[in-house]
C-alpha positions in Angstrom: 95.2 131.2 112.0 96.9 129.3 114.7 99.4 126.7 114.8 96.8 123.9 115.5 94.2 124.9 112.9 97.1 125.2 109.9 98.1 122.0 110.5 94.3 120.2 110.7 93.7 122.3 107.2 97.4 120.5 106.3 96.6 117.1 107.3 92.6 117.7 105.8 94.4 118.1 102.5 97.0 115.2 103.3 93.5 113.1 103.5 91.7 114.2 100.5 95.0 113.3 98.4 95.1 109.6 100.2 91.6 109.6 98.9 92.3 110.3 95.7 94.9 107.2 95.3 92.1 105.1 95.7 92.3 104.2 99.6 89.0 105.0 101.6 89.5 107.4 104.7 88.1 105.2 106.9 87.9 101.6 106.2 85.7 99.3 108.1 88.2 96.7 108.8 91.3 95.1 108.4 92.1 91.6 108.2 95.7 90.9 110.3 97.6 87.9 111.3 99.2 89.1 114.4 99.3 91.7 117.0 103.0 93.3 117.3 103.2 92.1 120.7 102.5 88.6 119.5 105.2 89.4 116.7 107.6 90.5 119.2 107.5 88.1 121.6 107.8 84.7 118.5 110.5 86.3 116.6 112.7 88.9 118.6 115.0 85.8 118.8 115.5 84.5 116.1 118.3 85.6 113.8 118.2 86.7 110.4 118.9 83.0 108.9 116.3 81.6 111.0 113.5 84.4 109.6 114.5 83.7 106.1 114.6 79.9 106.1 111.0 79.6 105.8 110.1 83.5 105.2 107.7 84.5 107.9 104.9 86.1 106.1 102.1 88.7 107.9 99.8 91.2 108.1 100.0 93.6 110.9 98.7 96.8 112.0 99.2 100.0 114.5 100.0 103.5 114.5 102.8 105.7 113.3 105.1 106.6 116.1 108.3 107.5 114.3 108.8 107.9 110.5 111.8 108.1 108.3 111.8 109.2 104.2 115.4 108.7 102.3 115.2 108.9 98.7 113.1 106.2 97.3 112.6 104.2 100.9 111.8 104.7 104.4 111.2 103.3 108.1 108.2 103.8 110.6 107.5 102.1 113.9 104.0 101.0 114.2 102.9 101.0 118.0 100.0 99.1 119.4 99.5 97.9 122.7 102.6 100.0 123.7 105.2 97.6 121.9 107.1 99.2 118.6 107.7 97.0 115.3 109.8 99.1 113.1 108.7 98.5 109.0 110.6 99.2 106.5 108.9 100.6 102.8 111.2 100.7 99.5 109.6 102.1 96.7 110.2 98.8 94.8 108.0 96.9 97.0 104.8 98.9 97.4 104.8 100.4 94.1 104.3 104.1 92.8 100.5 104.3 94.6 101.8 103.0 97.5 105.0 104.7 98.0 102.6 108.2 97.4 100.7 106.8 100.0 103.9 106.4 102.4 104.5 110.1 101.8 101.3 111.2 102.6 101.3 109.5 106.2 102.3 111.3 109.3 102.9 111.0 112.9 99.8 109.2 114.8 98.0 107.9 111.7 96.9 104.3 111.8 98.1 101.7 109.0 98.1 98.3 108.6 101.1 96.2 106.8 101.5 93.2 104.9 105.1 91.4 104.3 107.5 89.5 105.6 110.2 89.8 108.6 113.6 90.5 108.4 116.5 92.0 110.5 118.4 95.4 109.5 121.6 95.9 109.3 121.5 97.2 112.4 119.8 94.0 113.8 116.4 95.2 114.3 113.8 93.3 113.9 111.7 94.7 110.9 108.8 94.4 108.8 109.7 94.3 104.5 106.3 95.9 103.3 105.3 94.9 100.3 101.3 96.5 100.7 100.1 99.4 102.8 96.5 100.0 103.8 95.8 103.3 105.3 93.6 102.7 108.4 92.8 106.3 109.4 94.5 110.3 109.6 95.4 111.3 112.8 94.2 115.5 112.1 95.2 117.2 114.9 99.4 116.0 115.8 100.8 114.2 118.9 102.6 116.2 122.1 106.3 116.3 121.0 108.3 113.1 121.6 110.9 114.4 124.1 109.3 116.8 125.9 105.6 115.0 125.9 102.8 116.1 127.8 104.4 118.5 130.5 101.2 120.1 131.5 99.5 118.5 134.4 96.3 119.6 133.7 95.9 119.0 129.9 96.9 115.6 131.2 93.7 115.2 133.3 91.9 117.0 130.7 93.1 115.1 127.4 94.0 111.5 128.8 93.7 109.8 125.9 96.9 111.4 124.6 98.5 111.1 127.9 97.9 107.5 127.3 99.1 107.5 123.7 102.8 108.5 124.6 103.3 107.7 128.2 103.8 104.0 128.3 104.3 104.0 132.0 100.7 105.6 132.4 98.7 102.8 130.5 100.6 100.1 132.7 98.5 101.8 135.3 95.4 100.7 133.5 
């Protein structure tokens, strides 16, 4: 069996668990308050006092482009429309079902969020998840991150990943 097809049969099973939990594998919709861009572009200046004044509440979606798991918490950036929002998930927050449900996610899957903003320690701009909705499974995984889609011709052939992780490419479109 080849690399490809172990890891659809991986992700298959990754999706019949995510079932189980009581999330549907493919929702019809998803009610959000803002895009990421829109997020982006109202709050990347305000500081950490200035989101927490009045907390800034909302419900946004996008797909996994980077995820982090550390003990009972973790971090993803959500991508749509090629701008990043990184969330952050604690256990605490989402609950047992929900924190299952963080586990089960993987690179290119689509979620969608609800919370409130806040800024790390670090001084990113982040998104304190208190519910996750799983959108759809992503079955067959992205081109590596650093090394991307190297092959000219699976470029031409497959352009909707070329799309996907070469930002410079969509601002073409």
């Amino acid at each position: 069996m080849a690399l490809d097809e172990k890891i659809y049969e991986l992700r298959r099973e990754k999706l019949k668990q995510i079932e189980a939990l009581g999330q549907p594998a493919y929702p019809h919709k998803y009610e959000f308050t803002h895009t990421l861009p829109q997020v982006l572009s109202d709050y990347s200046d305000k500081t950490a006092e200035q989101l927490e004044a009045p907390r800034v509440n909302l419900r946004v979606a996008g797909r996994i482009m980077a995820i982090r798991l550390m003990g009972k918490a973790g971090f993803a950036h959500l991508q749509q429309s090629g701008q990043r929002l990184q969330i952050y998930v604690k256990k605490d927050a989402v609950g047992d079902k929900g924190f299952e449900l963080y586990k089960l996610l993987d690179l290119g899957d689509h979620i969608g969020v609800s919370g409130y903003l806040f800024r790390t320690r670090t001084g990113e701009l982040s998104v304190h998840v208190d519910e996750i909705t799983f959108l759809s499974k992503d079955l067959l995984p992205l081109p590596e991150k650093w090394h991307g889609l190297t092959d000219v011709e699976l470029r031409y052939r497959q352009r909707y990943l070329d799309l996907i992780m070469n930002p410079e490419v969509r601002e073409v479109f």
